[in-house]
C-alpha positions as CSV (number, residue, x, y, z in Angstrom):
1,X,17.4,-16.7,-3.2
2,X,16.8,-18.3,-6.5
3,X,15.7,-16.3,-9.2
4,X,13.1,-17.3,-11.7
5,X,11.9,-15.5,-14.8
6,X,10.0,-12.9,-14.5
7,X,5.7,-13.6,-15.7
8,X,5.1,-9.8,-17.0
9,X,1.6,-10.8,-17.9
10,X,-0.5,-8.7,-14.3
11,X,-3.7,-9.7,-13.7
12,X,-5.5,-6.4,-12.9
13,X,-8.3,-6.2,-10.3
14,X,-11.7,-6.2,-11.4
15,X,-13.3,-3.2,-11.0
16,X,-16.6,-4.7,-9.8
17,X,-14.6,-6.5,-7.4
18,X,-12.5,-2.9,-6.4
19,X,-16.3,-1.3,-6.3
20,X,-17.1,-3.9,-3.8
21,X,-13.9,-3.2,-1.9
22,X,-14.7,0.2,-1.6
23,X,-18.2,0.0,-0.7
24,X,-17.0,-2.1,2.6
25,X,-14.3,0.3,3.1
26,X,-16.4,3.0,3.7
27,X,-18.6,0.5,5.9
28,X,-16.0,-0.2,8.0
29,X,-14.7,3.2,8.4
30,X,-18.0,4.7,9.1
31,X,-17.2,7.8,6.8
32,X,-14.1,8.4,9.2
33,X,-11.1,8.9,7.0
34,X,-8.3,6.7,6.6
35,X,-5.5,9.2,8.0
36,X,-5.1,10.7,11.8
37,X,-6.9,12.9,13.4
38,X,-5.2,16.4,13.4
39,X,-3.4,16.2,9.7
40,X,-3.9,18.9,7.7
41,X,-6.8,18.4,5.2
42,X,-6.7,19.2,1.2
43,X,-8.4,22.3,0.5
44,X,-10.7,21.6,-2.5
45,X,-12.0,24.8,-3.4
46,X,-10.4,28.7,-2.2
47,X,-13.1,30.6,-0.1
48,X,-15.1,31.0,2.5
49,X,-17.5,27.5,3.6
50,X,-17.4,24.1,2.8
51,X,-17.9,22.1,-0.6
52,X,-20.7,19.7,0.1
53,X,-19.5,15.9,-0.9
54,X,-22.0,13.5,0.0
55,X,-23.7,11.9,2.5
56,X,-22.8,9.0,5.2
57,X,-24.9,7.0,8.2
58,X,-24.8,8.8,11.4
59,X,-22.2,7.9,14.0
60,X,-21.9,8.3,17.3
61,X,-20.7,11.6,18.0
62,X,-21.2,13.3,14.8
63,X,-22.6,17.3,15.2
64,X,-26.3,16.8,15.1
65,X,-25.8,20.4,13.3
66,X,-24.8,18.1,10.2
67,X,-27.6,15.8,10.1
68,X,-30.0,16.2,7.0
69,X,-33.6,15.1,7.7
70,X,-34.5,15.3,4.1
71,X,-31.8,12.5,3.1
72,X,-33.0,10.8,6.5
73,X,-36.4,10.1,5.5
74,X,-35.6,9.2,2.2
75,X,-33.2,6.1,3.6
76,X,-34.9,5.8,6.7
77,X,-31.6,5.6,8.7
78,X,-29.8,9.4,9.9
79,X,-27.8,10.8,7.0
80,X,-25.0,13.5,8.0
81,X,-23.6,16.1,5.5
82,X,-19.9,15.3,4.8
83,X,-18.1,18.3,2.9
84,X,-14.4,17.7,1.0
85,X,-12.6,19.3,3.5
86,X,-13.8,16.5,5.8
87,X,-13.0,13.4,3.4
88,X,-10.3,14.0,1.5
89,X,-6.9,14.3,1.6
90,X,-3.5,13.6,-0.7
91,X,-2.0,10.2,-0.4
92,X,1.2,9.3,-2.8
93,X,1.5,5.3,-3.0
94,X,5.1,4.1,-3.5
95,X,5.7,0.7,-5.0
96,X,9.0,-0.8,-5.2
97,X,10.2,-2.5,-8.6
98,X,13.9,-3.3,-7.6
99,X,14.9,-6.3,-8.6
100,X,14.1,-8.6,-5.8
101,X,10.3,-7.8,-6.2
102,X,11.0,-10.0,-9.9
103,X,11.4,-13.3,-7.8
104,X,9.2,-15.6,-7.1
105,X,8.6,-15.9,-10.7
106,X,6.4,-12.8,-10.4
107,X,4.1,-13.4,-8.0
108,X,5.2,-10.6,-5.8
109,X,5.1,-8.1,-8.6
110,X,1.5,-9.3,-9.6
111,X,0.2,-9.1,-6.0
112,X,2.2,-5.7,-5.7
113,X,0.2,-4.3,-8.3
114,X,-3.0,-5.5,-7.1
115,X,-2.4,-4.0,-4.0
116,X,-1.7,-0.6,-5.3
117,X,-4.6,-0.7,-7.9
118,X,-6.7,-1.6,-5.3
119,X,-5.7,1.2,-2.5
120,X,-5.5,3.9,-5.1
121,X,-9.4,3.0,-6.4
122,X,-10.4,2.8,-2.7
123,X,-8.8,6.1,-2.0
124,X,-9.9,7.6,-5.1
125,X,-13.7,6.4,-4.6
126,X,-13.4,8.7,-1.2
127,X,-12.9,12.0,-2.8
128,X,-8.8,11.7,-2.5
129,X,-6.0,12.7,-4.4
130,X,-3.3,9.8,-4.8
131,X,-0.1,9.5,-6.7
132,X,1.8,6.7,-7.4
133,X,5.7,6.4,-7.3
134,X,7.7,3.4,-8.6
135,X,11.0,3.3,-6.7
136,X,13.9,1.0,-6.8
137,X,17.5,3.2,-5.8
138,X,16.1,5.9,-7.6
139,X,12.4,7.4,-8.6
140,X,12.0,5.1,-11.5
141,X,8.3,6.0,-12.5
142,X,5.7,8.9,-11.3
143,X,2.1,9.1,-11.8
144,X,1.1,12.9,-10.5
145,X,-1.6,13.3,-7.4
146,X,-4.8,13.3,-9.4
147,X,-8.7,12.6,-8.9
148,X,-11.3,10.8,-10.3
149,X,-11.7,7.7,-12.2
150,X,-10.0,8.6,-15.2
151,X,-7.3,9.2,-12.9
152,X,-7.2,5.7,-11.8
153,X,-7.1,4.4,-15.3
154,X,-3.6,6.9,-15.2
155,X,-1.8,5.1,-12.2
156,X,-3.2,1.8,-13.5
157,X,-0.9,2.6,-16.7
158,X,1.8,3.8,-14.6
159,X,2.0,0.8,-12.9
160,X,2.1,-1.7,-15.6
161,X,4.3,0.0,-17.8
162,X,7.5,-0.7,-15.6
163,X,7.9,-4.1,-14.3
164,X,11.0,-4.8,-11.9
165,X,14.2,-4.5,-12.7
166,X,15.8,-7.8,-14.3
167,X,18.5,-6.8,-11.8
168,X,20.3,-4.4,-9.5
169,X,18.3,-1.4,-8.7
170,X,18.8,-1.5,-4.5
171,X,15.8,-0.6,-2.8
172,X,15.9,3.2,-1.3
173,X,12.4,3.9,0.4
174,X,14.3,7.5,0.8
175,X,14.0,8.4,-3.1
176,X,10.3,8.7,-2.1
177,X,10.6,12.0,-0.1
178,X,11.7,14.1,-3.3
179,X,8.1,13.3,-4.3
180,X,6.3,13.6,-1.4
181,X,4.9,16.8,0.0
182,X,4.6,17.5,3.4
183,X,1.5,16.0,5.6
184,X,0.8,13.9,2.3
185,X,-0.1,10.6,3.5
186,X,2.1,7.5,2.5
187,X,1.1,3.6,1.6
188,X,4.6,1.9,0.9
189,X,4.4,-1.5,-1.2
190,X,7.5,-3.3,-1.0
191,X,9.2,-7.1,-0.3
192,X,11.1,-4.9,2.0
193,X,14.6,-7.4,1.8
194,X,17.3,-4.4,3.1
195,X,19.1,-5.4,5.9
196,X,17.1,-2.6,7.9
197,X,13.6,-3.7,6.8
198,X,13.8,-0.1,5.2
199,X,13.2,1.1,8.9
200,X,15.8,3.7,7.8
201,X,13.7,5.2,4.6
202,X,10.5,4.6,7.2
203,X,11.9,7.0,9.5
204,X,12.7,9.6,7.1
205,X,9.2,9.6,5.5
206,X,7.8,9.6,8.9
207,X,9.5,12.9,9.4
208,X,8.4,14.6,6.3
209,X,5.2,12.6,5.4
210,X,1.6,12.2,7.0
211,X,0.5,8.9,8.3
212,X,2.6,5.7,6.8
213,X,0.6,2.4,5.9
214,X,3.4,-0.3,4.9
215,X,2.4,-3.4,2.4
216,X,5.2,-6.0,3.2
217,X,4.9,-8.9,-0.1
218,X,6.2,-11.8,0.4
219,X,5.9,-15.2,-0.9
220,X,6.4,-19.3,-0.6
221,X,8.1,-19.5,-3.5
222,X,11.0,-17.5,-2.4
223,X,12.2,-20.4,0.3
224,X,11.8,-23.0,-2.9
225,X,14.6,-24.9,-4.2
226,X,15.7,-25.9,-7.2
227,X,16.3,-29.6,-5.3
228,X,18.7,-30.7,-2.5
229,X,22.8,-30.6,-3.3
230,X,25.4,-27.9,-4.2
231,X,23.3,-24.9,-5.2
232,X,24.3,-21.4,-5.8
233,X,22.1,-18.2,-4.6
234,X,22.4,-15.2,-6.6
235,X,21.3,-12.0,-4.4
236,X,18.9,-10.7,-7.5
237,X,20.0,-6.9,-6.7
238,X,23.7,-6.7,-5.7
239,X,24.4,-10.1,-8.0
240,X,26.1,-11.7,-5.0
241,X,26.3,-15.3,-5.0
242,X,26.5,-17.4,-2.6
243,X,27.2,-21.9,-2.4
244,X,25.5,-23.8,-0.6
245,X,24.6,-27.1,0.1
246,X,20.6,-27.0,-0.3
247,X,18.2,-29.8,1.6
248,X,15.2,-29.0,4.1
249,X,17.3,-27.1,6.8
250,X,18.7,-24.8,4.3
251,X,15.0,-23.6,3.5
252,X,14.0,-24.2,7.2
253,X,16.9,-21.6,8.3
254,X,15.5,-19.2,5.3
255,X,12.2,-18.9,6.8
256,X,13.1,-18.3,9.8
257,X,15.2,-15.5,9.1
258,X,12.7,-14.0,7.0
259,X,10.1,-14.2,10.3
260,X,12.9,-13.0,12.5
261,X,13.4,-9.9,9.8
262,X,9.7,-9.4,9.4
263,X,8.9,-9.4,13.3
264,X,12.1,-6.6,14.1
265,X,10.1,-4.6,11.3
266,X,6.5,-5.3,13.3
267,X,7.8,-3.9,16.7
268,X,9.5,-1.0,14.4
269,X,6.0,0.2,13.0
270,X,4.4,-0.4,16.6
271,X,6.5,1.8,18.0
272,X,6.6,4.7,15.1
273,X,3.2,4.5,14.9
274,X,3.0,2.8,11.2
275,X,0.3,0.8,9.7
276,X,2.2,-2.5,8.8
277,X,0.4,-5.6,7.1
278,X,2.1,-8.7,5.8
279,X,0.5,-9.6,2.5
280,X,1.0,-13.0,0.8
281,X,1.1,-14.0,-2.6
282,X,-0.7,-17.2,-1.2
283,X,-3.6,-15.1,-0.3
284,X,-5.9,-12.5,-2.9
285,X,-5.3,-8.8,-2.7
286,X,-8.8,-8.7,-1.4
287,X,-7.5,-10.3,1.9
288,X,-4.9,-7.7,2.3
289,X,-6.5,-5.0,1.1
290,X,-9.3,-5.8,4.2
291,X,-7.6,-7.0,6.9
292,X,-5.8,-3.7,6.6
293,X,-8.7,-1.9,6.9
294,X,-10.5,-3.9,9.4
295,X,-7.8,-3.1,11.8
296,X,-7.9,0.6,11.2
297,X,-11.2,0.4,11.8
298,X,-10.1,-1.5,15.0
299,X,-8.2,1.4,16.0
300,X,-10.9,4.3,15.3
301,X,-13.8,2.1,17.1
């Protein structure tokens, strides 16, 4: 694909805007959390009982035991007890800054980072631990599993401070299980352009890892031309190129590749049981961010 230069300058997310994120998140989730049932739980506090959080509306289901008729008549809805052990749990969120995620004159990288800002603040709002991983053919970056909003302001640095590569740097989803501990749950951010769709990395995260949730970026401006007539495509990691003779088929053939690629990856996470959602630089993080969690929601109604 062609390769543009690299806008550095990331527009961050507005944290009023994350604050509203989150308050829908926990909306549509109905306090449930975001992982499976049955993964093991972080243990906030050694001892006997459970560390009181907060408080969420009554679902169906929920041990009346739990209810708190105090909070209820305050808010005039049923409030239920939820503890730590019940909401939180330690998610590690890898982002991928090879080379390819530099085209599109950025775009990618921007939305990339949005996306992770955004998950982490969600995740974080919760009562989670999250760490952050930047990744490329090696671990390029790491921001430790941490709380709390300070914490956020941590991975927030972490992320900015390492843009893509300008090039080489071969995407290897599998340099993410030296940081991960078992059961921690996984949200992968990534253009995902290996000839696999990194099903390969997927699988060996999925062995070692808790639930996976997959961020594919992509973008318009990677089927853009630079005009009809002899033309030469560099592969932005390996430095390949490629001639070719560029008009509206060329870029007509490109896309659908890239849905033919995107749709092997689809029936992939369908069957491994992985959370995928396509994200477009087109679109706002927002609209990523909550489709995403509309459809969990989907799957715990």
């Amino acid at each position: 694909m062609a390769r543009e230069r690299l806008n550095t300058t990331v527009t961050q997310p507005d944290e009023a805007e994350l604050a509203a994120v989150a308050r829908v998140a926990e909306r549509l989730l109905a306090g449930r959390p975001l992982y499976d049932p049955g993964l093991r739980l972080v243990q906030r506090r050694a001892g006997a009982g459970l560390e009181f959080l907060d408080y969420r509306s009554y679902v169906a289901g929920d041990d009346l035991r739990s209810i708190d008729w105090r909070a209820t008549s305050r808010s005039r809805r049923i409030q239920v007890r939820r503890f730590h052990e019940e909401a939180a749990a330690d998610w590690m969120i890898c982002v991928d800054r090879s080379a390819s995620m530099a085209t599109s004159g950025g775009d990618k990288w921007q939305l990339a980072v949005q996306l992770a800002a955004a998950m982490a603040y969600v995740l974080l709002s919760s009562s989670n631990r999250v760490g952050l991983a930047l990744f490329s053919d090696s671990v390029d970056g790491i921001c430790p599993l941490g709380r709390g909003h300070r914490h956020y302001a941590n991975a927030l640095e972490t992320l900015v401070a390492q843009p893509p590569r300008d090039a080489g740097g071969a995407s290897n989803l599998t340099v993410c299980t030296r940081v991960t501990r078992p059961g921690t749950s996984v949200i992968v951010i990534s253009d995902l352009l290996t000839a696999d769709g990194m099903q390969a990395g997927l699988a060996r995260l999925k062995r070692t890892a808790g639930p996976l949730h997959v961020f594919q970026v992509n973008s318009e401006r990677d089927f853009a031309l630079a005009g009809d007539g002899p033309l030469t495509l560099v592969d932005a990691e390996s430095g390949q190129q490629l001639a070719v003779l560029a008009d509206s088929s060329l870029t007509a053939e490109a896309r659908a590749a890239w849905a033919q690629h995107h749709s092997a990856l689809a029936a992939y996470c369908a069957r491994a049981n992985i959370h995928l959602t396509a994200a477009r630089t087109e679109q706002s993080w927002k609209t990523a961010v909550l489709g995403h969690l509309k459809r969990l929601a989907g799957r715990h109604a």
